[in-house]
N, C-alpha and C positions, 0 to 999 in steps of 0.2 A: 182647687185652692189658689186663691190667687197671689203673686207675690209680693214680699214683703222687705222691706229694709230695717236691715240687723245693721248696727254697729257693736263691732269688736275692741275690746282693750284689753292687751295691747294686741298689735294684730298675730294673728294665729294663721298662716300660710296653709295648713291640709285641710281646715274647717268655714276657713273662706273660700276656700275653692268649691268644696261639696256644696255649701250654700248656692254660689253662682250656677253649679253643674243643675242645682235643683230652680235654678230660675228667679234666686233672689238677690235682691242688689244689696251691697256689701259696704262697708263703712268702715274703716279702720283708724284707730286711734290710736298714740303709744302713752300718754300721761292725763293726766286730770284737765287741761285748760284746752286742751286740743278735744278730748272727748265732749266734754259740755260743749263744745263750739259746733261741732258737728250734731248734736244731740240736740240744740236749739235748730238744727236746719230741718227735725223732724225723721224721726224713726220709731219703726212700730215695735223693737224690741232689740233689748242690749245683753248682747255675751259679756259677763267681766271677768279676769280672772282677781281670786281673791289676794294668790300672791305677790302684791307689785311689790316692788319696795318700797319699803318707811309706810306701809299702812296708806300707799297711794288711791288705793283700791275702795277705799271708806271715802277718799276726797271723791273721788267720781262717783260714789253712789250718791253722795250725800248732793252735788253740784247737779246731777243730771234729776233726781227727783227734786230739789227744790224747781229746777225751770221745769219739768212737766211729770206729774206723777204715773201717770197713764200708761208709758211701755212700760211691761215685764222686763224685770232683770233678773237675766239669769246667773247668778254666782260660778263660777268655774274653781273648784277647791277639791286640794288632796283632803285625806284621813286627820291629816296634823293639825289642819287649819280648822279646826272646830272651835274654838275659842274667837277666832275671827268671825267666824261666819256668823255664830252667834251675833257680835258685838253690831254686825253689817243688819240683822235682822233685827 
């Protein structure tokens, strides 16, 4: 498998690290305008978590698929956020 660069929002410390341990390069973002910005420099798949505050989480899914629809995003969400995740999907 060869490696891949994941961007993270917001950054997650035990889950970037495993990442790197596993040979992939790592991208960390903490809001919407930082993520798209790095997400425009090209990544082949994005962790998000769903709970940012104020529904921040919807701004970066919506900003990183308008500029490239292509990576997988993967949603990071408890039990409670089902209504969110929905609204994200």
């Amino acid at each position: 498998m060869s490696a891949k660069s994941v961007l993270i929002v917001p950054p997650r410390w035990p889950l970037a690290e495993r990442l790197r341990a596993d040979g992939h390069e790592v991208v960390e973002a903490d809001g919407p305008a930082e993520a798209v910005e790095r997400a425009d420099a090209g990544v082949d798949a994005v962790l998000l978590d769903i709970r940012l505050p104020d529904e921040v989480a919807l701004a970066v899914l919506a900003g990183v698929r308008d500029r490239d629809p292509d990576p997988p995003v993967i949603l990071l969400a408890g039990r409670e956020d089902a209504a969110l995740v929905t609204t994200a999907l």
